[in-house]
C-alpha positions as CSV (number, residue, x, y, z in Angstrom):
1,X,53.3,-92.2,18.4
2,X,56.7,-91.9,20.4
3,X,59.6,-95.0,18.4
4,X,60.1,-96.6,21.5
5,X,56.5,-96.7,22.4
6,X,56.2,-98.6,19.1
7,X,58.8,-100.4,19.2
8,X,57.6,-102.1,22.1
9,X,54.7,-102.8,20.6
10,X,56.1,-105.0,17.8
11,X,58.3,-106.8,20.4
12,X,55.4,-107.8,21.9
13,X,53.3,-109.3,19.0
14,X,56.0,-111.1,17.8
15,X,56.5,-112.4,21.2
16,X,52.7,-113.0,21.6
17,X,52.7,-114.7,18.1
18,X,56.1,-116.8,19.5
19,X,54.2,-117.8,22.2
20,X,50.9,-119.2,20.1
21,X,53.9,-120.9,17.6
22,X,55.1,-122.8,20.1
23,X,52.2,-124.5,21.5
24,X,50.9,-125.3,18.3
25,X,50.7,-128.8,16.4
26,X,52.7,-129.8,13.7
27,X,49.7,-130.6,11.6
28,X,48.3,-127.3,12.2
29,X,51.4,-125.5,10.9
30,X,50.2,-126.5,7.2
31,X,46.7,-124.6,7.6
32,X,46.2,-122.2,4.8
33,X,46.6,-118.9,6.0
34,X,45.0,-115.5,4.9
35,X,47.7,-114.6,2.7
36,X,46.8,-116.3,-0.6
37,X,48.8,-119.5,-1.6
38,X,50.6,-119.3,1.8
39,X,50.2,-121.9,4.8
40,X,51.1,-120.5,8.1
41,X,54.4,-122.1,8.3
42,X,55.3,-119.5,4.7
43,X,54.1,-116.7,6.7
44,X,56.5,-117.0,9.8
45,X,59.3,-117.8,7.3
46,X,58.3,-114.7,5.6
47,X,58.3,-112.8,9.2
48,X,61.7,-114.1,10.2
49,X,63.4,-113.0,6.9
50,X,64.2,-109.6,7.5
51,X,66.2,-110.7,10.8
52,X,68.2,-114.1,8.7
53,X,68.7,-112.1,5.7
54,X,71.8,-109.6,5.3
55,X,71.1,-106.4,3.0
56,X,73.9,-108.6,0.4
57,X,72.0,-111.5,0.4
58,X,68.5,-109.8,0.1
59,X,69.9,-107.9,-2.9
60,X,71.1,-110.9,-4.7
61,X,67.6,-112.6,-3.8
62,X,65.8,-109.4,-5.5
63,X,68.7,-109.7,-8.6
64,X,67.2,-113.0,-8.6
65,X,63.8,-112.2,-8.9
66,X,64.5,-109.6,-11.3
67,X,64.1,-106.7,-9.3
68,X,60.6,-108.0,-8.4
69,X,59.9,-108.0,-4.4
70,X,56.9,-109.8,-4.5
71,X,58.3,-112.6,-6.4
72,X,61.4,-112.9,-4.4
73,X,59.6,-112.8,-0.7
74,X,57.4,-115.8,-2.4
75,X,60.4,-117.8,-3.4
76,X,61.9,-117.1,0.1
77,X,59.1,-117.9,1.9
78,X,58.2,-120.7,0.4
79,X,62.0,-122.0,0.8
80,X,62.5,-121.0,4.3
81,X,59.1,-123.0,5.1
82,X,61.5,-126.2,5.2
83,X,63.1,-124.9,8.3
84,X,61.8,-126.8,11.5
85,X,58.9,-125.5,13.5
86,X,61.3,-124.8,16.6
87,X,64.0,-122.7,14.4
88,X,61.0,-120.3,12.6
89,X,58.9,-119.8,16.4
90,X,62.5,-119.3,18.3
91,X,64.1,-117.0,15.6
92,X,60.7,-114.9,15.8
93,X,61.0,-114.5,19.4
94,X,64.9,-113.9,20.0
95,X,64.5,-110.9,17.6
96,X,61.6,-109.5,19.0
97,X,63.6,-106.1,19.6
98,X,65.1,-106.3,16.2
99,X,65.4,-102.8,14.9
100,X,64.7,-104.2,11.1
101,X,62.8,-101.4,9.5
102,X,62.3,-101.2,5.2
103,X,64.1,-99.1,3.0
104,X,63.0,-95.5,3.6
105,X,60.0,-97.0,6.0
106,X,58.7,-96.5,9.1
107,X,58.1,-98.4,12.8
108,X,54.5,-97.9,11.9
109,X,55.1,-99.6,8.9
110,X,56.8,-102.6,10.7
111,X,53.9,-103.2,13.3
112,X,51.5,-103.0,10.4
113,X,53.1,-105.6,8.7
114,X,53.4,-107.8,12.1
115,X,49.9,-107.6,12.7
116,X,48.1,-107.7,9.3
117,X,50.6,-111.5,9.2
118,X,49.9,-112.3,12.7
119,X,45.9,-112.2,11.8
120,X,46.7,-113.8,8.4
121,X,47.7,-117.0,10.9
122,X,45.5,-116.0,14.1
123,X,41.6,-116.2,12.2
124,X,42.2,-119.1,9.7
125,X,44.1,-121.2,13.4
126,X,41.0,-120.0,15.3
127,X,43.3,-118.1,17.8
128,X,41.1,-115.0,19.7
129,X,44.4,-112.8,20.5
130,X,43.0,-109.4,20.2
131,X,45.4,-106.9,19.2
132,X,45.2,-103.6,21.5
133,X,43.4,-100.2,20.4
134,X,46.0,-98.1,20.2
135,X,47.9,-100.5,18.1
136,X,45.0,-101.0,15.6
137,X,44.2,-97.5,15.7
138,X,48.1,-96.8,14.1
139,X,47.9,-99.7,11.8
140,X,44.5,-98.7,10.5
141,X,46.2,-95.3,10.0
142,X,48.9,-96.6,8.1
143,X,46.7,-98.7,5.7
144,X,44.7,-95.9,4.7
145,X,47.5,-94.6,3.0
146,X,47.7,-93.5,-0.5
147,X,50.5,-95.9,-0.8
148,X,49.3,-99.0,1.1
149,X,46.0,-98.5,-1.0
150,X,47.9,-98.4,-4.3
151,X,50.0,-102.2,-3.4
152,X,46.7,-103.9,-2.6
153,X,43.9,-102.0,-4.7
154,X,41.7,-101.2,-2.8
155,X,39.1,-98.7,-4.0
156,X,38.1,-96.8,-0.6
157,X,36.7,-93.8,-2.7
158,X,33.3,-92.4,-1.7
159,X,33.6,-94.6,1.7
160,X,33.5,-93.7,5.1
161,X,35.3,-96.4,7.2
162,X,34.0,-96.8,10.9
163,X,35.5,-98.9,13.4
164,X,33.1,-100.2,15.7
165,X,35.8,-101.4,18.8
166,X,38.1,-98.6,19.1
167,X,37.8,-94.8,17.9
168,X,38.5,-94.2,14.6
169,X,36.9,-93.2,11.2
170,X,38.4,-92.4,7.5
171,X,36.6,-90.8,4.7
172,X,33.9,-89.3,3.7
173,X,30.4,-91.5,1.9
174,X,28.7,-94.3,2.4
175,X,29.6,-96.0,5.8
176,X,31.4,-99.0,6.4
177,X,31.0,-100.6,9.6
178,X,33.2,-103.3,11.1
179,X,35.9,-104.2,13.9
180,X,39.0,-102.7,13.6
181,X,40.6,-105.8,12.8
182,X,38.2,-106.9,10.0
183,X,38.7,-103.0,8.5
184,X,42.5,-103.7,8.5
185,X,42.3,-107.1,6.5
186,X,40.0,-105.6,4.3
187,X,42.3,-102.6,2.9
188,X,45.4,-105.3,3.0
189,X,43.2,-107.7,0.5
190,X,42.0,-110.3,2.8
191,X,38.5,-112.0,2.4
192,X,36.5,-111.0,5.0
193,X,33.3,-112.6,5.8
194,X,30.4,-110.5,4.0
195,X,28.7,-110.2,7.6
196,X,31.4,-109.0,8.8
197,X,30.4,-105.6,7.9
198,X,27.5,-103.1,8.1
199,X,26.3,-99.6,6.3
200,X,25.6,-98.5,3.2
201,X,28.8,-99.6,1.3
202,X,28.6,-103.0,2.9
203,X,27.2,-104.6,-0.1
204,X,29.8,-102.9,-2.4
205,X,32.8,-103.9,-0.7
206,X,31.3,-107.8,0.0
207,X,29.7,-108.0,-3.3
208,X,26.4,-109.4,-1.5
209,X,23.2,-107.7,-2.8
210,X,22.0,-105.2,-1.1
């Protein structure tokens, strides 16, 4: 896919996320998210800290966490959550063109990220914001990857992935039916409802019986 055609498509889920962040109660900022241990107002402070945080400062935040990145963006997160509702929605929107990208990463990489974190607040908040084929097609792309697989470990041998809303398959085995969304939070590590999904490997991803 084409940067710029990319590019715009980040700009416009953080400005679609934006938008949802500013209509929504201060109560409801506090609802546990998808991402384990994190409420929604941790995830947008985790979303905004690429744009507030120089490559000097991150670095002495990794030196920090002793060269951990996973312990650093938790301590972050978790720190910048104490920043007011208005300051994390408005910083998310006025860098919606921000060209942030991660060391030796790619724009693919960046939308992934924005999506799999805008569901991570979207299902638990009840929002329905669908995110576009095309979009889901490249994330779902990009967390099939040897190396996205590896960080969150999951076991996709022997599988045969199927989205059932958009075109796209990976693998070869037992089938796994399921939207394109619920596919994606899946291979990132998020619980997914166990009727979410249909096929043969349905009961060995959910753990249901067959």
């Amino acid at each position: 896919m084409p940067t710029d055609v990319t590019r715009e498509w980040i700009a416009d889920e953080r400005r679609g996320l934006a938008d949802v962040l500013d209509g929504l109660e201060p109560e409801r900022w506090e609802t546990p998210s998808l991402c384990d241990g994190w409420t929604v107002r941790c995830v947008v402070a985790h979303l905004v800290m690429p744009f507030r945080y120089s490559t000097p400062r991150f670095l002495v935040e990794m030196a920090k966490a002793r060269g951990s990145f996973n312990r650093m963006a938790d301590k972050v997160a978790r720190r910048d959550a104490s920043l007011s509702t208005a300051e994390l929605a408005r910083t998310l929107r006025d860098n919606a063109e921000h060209p942030w990208k991660p060391p030796g990463g790619s724009y693919e990489a960046v939308l992934t990220h924005d999506v799999i974190h805008g569901l991570d607040i979207y299902r638990p908040l009840g929002v329905d914001r669908s995110v576009a084929g095309e979009r889901m097609q490249a994330v779902l792309d990009t967390v099939v990857g040897a190396q996205s697989l590896r960080h969150f470990g999951t076991d996709i041998d022997g599988i045969e992935l199927e989205a059932t809303d958009v075109e796209w398959t990976h693998g070869s085995g037992a089938t796994l039916r399921g939207s394109a969304t619920d596919l994606a939070l899946f291979l990132t590590g998020r619980r997914v409802p166990p009727t979410s999904f249909t096929g043969d490997a349905a009961a060995r991803v959910t753990g249901e019986a067959a």
